[in-house]
C-alpha positions in Angstrom: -4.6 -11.0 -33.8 -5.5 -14.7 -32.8 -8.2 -14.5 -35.3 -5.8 -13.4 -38.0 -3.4 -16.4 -37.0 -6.4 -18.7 -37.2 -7.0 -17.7 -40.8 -3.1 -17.9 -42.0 -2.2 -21.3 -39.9 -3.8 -24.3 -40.3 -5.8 -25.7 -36.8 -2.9 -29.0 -36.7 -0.2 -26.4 -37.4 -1.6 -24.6 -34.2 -2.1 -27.9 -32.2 1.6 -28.6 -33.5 2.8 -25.3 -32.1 1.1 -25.3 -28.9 2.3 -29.4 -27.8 5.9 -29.3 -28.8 7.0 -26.2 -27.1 8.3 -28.4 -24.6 9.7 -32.4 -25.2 11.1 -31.5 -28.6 12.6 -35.2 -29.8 16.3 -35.6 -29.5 16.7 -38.0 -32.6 18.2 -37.6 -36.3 15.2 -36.3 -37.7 13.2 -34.9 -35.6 10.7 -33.7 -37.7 10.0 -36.8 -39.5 9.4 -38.1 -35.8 6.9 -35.4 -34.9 4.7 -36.5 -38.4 4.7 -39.8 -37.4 3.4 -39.7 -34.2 0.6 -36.7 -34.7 -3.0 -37.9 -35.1 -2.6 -35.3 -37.9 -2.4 -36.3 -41.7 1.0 -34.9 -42.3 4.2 -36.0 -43.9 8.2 -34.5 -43.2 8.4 -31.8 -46.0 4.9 -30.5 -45.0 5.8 -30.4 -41.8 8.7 -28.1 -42.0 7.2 -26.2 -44.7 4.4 -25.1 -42.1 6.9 -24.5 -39.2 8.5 -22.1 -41.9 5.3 -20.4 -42.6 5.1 -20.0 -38.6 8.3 -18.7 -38.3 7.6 -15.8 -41.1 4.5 -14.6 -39.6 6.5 -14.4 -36.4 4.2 -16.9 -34.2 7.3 -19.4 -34.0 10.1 -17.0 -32.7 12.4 -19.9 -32.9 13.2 -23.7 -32.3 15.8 -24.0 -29.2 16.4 -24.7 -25.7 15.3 -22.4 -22.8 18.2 -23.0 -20.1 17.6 -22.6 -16.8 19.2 -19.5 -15.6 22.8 -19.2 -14.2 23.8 -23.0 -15.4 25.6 -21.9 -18.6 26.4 -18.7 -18.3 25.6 -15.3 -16.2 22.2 -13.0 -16.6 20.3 -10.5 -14.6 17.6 -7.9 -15.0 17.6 -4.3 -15.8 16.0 -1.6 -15.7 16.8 2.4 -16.8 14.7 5.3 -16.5 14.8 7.3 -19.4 13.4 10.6 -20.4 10.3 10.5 -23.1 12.6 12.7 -25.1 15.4 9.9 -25.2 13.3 6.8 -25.5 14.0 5.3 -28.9 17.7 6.1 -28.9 18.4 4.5 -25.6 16.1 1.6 -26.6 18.0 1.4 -29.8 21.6 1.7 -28.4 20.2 -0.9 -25.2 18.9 -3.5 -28.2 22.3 -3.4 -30.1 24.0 -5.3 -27.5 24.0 -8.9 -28.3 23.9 -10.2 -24.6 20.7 -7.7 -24.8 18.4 -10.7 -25.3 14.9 -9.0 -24.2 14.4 -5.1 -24.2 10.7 -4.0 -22.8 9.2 -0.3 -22.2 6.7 -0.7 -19.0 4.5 1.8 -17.8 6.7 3.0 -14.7 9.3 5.7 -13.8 11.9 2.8 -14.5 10.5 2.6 -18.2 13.1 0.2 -19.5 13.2 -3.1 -18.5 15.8 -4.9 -20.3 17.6 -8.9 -19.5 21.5 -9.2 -20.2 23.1 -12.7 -20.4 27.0 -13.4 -20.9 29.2 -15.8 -20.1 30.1 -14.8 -16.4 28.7 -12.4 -14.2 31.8 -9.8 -15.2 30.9 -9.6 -18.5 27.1 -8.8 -17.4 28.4 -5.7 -15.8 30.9 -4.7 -18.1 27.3 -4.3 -20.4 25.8 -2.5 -17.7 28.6 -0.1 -17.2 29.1 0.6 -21.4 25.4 2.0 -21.3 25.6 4.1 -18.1 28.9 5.5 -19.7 27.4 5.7 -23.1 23.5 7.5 -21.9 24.4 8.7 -18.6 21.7 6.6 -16.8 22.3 4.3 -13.9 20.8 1.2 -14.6 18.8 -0.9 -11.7 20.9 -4.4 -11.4 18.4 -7.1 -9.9 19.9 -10.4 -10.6 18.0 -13.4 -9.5 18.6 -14.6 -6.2 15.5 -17.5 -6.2 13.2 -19.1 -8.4 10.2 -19.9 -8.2 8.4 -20.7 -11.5 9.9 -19.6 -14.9 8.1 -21.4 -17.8 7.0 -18.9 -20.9 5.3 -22.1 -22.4 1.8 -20.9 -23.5 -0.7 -23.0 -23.9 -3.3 -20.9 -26.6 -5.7 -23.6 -27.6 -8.7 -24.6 -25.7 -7.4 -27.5 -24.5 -3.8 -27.0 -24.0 -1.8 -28.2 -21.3 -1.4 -26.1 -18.2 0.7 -28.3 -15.6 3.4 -27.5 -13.9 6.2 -29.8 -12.9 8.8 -28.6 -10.4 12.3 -30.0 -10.3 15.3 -29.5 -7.6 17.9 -26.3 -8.7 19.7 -27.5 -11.5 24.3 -27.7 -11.4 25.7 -24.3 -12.7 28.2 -25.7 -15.0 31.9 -25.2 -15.6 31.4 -25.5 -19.7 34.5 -26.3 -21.7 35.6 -24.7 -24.9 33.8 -27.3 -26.7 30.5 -26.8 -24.9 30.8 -23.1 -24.9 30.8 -23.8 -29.2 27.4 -25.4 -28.4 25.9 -23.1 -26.5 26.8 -20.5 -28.8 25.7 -22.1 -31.7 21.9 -23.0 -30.1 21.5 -19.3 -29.3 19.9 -18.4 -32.7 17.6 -21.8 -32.6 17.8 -24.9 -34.5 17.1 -25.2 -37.9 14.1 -26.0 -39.8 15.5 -28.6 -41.8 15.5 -32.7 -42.0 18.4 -32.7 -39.9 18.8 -30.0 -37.6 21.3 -31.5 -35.1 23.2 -32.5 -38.2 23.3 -28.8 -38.9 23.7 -27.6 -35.4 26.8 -29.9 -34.9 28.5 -28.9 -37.8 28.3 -25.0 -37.0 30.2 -26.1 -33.8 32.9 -28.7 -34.4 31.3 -31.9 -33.3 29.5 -34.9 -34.0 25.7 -35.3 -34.0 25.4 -38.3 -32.1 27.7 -36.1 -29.6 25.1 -33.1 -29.7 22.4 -35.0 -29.1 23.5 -37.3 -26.1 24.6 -33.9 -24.1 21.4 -32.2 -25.3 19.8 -35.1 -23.2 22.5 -35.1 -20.5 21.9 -31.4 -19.8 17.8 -32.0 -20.3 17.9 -35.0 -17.7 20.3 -32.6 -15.3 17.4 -29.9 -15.5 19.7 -27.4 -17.1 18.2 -27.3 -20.3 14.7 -25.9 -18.5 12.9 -26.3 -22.2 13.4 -27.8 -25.6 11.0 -27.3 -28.1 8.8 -24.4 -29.8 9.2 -20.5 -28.6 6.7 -19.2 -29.7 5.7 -15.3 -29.7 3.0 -14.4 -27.3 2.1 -11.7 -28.3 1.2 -13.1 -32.7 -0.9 -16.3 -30.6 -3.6 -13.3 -28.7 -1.5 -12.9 -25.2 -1.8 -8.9 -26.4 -1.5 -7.9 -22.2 1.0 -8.9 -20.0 2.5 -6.7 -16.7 5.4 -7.5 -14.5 3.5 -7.1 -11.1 6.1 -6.4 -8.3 5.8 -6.2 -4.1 7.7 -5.5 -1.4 7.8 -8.5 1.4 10.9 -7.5 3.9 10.3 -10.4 5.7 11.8 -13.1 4.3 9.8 -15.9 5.7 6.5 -14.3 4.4 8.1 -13.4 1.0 9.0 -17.2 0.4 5.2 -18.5 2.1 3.7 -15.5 -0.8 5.9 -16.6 -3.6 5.1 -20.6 -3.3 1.4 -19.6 -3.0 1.9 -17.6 -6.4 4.1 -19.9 -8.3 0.6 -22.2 -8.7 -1.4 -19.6 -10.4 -2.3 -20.8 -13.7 -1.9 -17.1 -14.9 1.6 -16.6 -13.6 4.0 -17.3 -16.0 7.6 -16.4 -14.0 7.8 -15.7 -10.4 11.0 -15.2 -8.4 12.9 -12.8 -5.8 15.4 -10.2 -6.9 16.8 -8.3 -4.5 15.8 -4.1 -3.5 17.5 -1.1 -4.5 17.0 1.4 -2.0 15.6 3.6 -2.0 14.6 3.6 -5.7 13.4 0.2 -6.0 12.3 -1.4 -2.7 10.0 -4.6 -4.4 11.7 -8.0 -4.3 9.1 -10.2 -5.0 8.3 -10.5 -9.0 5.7 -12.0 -11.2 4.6 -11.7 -14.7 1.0 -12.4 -15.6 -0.2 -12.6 -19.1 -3.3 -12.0 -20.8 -5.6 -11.8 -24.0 -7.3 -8.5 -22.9 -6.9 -5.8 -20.3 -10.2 -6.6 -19.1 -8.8 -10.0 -18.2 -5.5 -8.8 -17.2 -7.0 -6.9 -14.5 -9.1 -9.5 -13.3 -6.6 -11.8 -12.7 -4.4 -9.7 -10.9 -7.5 -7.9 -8.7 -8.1 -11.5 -7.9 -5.0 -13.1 -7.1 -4.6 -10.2 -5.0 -7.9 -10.3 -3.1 -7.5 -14.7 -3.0 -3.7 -14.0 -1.8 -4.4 -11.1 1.0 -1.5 -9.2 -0.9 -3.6 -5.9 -0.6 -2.3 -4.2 2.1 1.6 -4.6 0.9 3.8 -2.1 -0.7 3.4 -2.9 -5.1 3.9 -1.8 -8.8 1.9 -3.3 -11.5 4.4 -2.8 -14.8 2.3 -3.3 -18.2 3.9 -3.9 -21.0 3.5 -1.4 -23.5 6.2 -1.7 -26.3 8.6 -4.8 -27.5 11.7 -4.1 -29.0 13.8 -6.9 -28.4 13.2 -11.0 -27.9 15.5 -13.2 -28.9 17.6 -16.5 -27.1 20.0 -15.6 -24.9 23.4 -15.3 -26.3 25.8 -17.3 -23.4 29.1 -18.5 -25.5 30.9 -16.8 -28.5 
């Protein structure tokens, strides 16, 4: 697949890709911005018109902001264990929930991992509660309790940026009517036009010199965690990735474990989430991500061995089927 992506985008459109999925410009026109600065030969249209190419071939999933989590709005993750038999109807009726904004099958007994994001943490369950009604199946409810490192920024070229920056918790914020337009509005991603602000503020009622000084606000206050390319992991060669899970009862050693993982290059989220006895007794989670199994498995079997993590109680969770990423949906 990354060889097939080589051949249908150009190397700059890659470079492009891979150094604006974070730091996306908060001006006018962005885009024009972007050409201007790039040591690439490239003019505005061009630009966009390779972005849109991108998008199609779904390597660019969209343009948008990556909150951080519980700022705007209310998420947690899911999981159901579903009979082979049942699989693609449950997946399917999981998926058609639009606070449903990822929906993975992992190799586990709890095959269906899935993330739900609302406004507030009642309307998370009330999702919850509609499919244990509607398939019978009690989902798993592990909200986050602590981060640790969440960045799905991928650097796929040779020499692509791998730092990490670490910032105090961000506010959880007590969003207005007007806000709650916003945040809506950036859920499906900005547009890939001259003036996507422009657009953005129109689809919500406000002004774009408005949007773009609380775009920065939020940025500055940490609550928008990313602003820039999402791009799909998957389409770029990341073809393996497993959610690798252990159970740490003391809470002193589970937080010394965690900081000691969240500075692995190959861990991409890492945070705590709390057991569900006795069906799910893990609390610390990572997720590691790969071009091959071969090098999947390395990485774990070393972090492991580097980490003394051997002797405790874990899952390793590959991923095995997609069939949902999209933002999360926070505001109406």
């Amino acid at each position: 697949m990354y060889r097939d992506i080589h051949s249908s985008l150009s190397p700059r459109t890659l470079r492009l890709l891979d150094g604006y999925q974070r730091d996306f410009p908060l001006v006018s026109r962005p885009f024009l911005q972007l050409a201007n600065d790039s040591p690439d030969d490239w003019n505005e249209a061009e630009l966009i018109g390779q972005l849109q190419q991108a998008r199609r071939l779904g390597v660019l999933s969209r343009l948008g902001c990556i909150f951080a989590p519980n700022t705007v709005g209310s998420s947690t993750l899911a999981a159901l264990a579903v009979p082979p038999e049942r699989l693609e109807s449950v997946a399917s009726f999981v998926s058609s929930h639009v606070e449903v904004n990822h929906n993975y099958l992992r190799a586990h007994h709890f095959n269906l991992w899935f993330v739900v994001a609302a406004e507030t943490a009642a309307e998370v369950a009330q999702v919850l509660s509609r499919i244990y009604l509607a398939t019978g199946l009690k989902p798993l409810n592990l909200p986050l309790l602590r981060e640790y490192h969440v960045d799905l920024g991928f650097s796929f070229l040779p020499d692509g940026d791998q730092s990490r920056s670490k910032s105090p918790p961000p506010p959880s914020l007590m969003l207005n009517w007007r806000e709650r337009r916003l945040v809506s509005a950036l859920s499906a991603g900005l547009s890939l036009t001259e003036r996507p602000y422009q657009q953005l503020a129109e689809a919500c009622g406000w002004q774009e010199d408005d949007v773009l000084q609380r775009l920065a606000h939020w940025q500055k206050q940490g609550v928008i965690r990313r602003l820039g390319f999402v791009v799909s992991h998957r389409e770029l060669g990341y073809k393996a990735n497993a959610m690798c899970v252990w159970q740490i009862d003391d809470p002193a050693q589970r937080e010394a474990v965690a900081l000691r993982l969240a500075e692995e290059a190959a861990v991409s989220l890492c945070y705590e989430r709390p057991a569900r006895l006795p069906e799910w007794p893990y609390q610390l989670f990572c997720m590691i991500h790969a071009k091959t199994e071969d090098q999947l498995q390395q990485q774990l079997d070393d972090i492991s061995q580097r980490h003394q993590l051997k002797h405790l109680p874990s899952a390793v969770l590959p991923s095995l089927r997609r069939y949902t990423q999209r933002g999360a949906r926070y505001g109406r």
